[in-house]
C-alpha positions as YAML, in Angstrom:
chain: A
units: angstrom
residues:
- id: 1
  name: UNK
  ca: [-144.06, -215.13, 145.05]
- id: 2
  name: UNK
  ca: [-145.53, -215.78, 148.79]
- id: 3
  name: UNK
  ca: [-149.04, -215.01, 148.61]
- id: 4
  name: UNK
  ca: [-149.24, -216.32, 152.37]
- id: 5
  name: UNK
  ca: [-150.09, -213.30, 154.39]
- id: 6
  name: UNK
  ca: [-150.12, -213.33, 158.17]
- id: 7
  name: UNK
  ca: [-151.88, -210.28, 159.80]
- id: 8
  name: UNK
  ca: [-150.87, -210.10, 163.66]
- id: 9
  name: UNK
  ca: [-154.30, -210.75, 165.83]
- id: 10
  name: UNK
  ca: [-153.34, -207.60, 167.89]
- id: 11
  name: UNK
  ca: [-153.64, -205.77, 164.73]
- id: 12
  name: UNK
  ca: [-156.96, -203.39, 165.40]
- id: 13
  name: UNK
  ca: [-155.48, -203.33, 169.06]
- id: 14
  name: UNK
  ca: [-152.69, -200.85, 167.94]
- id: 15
  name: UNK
  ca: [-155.49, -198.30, 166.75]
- id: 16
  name: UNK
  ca: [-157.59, -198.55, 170.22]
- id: 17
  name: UNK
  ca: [-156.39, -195.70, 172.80]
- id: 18
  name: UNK
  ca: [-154.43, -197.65, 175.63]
- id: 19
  name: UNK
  ca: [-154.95, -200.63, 173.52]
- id: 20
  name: UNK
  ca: [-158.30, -201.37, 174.85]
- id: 21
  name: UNK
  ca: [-160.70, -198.25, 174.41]
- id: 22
  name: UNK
  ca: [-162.12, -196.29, 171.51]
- id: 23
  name: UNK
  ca: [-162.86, -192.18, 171.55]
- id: 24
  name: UNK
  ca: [-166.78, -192.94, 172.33]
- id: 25
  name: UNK
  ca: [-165.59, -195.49, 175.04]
- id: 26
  name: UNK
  ca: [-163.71, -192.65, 176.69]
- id: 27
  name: UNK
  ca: [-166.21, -190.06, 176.45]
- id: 28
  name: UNK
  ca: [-169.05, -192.70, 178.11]
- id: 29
  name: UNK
  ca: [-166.39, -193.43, 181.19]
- id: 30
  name: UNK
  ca: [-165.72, -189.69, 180.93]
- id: 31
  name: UNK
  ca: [-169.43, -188.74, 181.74]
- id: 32
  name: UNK
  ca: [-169.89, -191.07, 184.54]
- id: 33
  name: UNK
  ca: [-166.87, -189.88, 186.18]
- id: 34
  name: UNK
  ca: [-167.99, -186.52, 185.80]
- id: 35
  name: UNK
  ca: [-171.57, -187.08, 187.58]
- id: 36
  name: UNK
  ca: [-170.53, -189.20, 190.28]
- id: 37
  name: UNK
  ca: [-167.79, -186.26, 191.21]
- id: 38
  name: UNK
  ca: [-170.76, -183.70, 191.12]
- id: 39
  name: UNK
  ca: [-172.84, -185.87, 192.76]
- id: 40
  name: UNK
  ca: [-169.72, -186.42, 195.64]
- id: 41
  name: UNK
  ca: [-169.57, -182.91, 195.57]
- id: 42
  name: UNK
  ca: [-173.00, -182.01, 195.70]
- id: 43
  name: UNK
  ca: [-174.67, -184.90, 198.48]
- id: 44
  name: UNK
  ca: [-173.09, -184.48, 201.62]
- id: 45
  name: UNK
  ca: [-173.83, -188.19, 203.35]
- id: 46
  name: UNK
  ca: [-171.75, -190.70, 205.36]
- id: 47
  name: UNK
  ca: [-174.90, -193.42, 204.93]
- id: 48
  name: UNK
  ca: [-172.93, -196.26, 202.88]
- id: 49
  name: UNK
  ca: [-176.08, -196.73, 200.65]
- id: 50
  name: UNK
  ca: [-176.24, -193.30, 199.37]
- id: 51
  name: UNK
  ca: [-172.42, -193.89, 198.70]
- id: 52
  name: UNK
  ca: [-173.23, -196.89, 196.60]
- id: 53
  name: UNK
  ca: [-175.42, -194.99, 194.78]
- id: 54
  name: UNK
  ca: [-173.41, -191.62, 194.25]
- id: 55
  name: UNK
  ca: [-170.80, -194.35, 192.75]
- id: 56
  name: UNK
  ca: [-173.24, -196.15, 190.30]
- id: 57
  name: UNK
  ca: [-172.83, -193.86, 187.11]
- id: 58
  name: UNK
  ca: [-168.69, -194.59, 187.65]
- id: 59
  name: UNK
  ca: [-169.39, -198.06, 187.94]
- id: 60
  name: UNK
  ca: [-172.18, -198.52, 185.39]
- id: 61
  name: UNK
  ca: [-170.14, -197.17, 182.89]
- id: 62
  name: UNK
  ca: [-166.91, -198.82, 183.67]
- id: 63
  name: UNK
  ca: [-168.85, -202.00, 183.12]
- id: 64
  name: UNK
  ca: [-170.07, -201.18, 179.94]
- id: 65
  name: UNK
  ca: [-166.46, -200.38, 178.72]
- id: 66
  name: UNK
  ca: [-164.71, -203.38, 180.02]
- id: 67
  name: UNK
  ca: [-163.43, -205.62, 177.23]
- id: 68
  name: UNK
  ca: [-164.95, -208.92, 177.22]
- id: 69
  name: UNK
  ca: [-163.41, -211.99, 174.93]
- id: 70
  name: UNK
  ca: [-164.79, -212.37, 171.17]
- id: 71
  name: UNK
  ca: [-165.99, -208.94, 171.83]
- id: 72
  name: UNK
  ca: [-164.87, -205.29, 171.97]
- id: 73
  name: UNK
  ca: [-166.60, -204.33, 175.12]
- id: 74
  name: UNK
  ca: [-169.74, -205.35, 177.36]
- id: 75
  name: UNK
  ca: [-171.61, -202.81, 175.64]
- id: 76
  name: UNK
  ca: [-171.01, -204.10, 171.87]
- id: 77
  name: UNK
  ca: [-171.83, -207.09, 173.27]
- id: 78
  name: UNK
  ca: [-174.92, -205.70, 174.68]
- id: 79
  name: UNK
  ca: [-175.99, -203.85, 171.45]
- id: 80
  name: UNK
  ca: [-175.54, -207.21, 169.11]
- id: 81
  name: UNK
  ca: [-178.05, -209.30, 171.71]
- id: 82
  name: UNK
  ca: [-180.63, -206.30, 171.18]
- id: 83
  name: UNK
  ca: [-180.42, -205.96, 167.82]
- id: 84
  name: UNK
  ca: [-180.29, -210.05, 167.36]
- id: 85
  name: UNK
  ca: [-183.38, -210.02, 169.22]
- id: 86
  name: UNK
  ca: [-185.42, -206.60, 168.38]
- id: 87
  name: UNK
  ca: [-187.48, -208.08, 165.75]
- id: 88
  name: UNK
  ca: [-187.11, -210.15, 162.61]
- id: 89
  name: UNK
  ca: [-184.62, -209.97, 160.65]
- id: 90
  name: UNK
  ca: [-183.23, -211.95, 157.37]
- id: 91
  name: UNK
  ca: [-179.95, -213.09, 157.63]
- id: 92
  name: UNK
  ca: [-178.39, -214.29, 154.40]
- id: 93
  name: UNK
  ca: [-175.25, -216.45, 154.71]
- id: 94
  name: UNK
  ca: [-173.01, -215.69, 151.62]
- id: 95
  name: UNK
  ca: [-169.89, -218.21, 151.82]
- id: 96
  name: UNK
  ca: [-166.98, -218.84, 149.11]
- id: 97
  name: UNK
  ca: [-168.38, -220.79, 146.92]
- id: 98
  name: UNK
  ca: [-171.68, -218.24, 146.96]
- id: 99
  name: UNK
  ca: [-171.97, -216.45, 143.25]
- id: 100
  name: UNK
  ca: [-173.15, -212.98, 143.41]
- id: 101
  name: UNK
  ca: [-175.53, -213.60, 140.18]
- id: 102
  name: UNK
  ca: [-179.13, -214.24, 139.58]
- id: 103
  name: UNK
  ca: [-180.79, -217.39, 141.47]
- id: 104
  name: UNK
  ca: [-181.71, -220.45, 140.00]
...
């Protein structure tokens, strides 16, 4: 009997839409499409730094759903520094040769 299992490293990557984005990843792009088309719609200007700035939502949120390595996107990655960093915290390292019973 093989007990030697190999599971694929693109594994979870076969669950992500387009292989890269999740449902709440979409709906965050989504939303900054959606203003910055209002806002193109709505501000009629041909001054390149009100363009910039009709284009930040798009871009904002692009950034925050571009995959980074070790890391689903830049905004997981953003959310583990903050909650690393928002306060103390306890963290207890269990390994394999931990035991689950009472301490000595």
């Amino acid at each position: 009997m093989n007990n030697n299992y190999l599971i694929p490293a693109n594994s979870k990557k076969s669950q992500l839409i387009l292989g890269f984005f999740t449902f709440p990843d979409l709906c965050l792009f989504g939303s900054g499409v959606l203003i910055t088309l209002v806002l193109l719609l709505v501000i009629q200007s041909a001054d390149m730094l009100i363009m910039i700035l009709i284009l930040c939502p798009a871009l904002f949120t692009g950034f925050l759903v571009m995959p980074v390595p070790n890391y689903h996107n830049v905004l997981q990655f953003l959310t583990n520094i903050y909650s690393f960093y928002s306060g103390p915290k306890r963290y207890i390292w269990k390994g394999w040769c931990s035991s689950n019973g009472e301490e000595n």
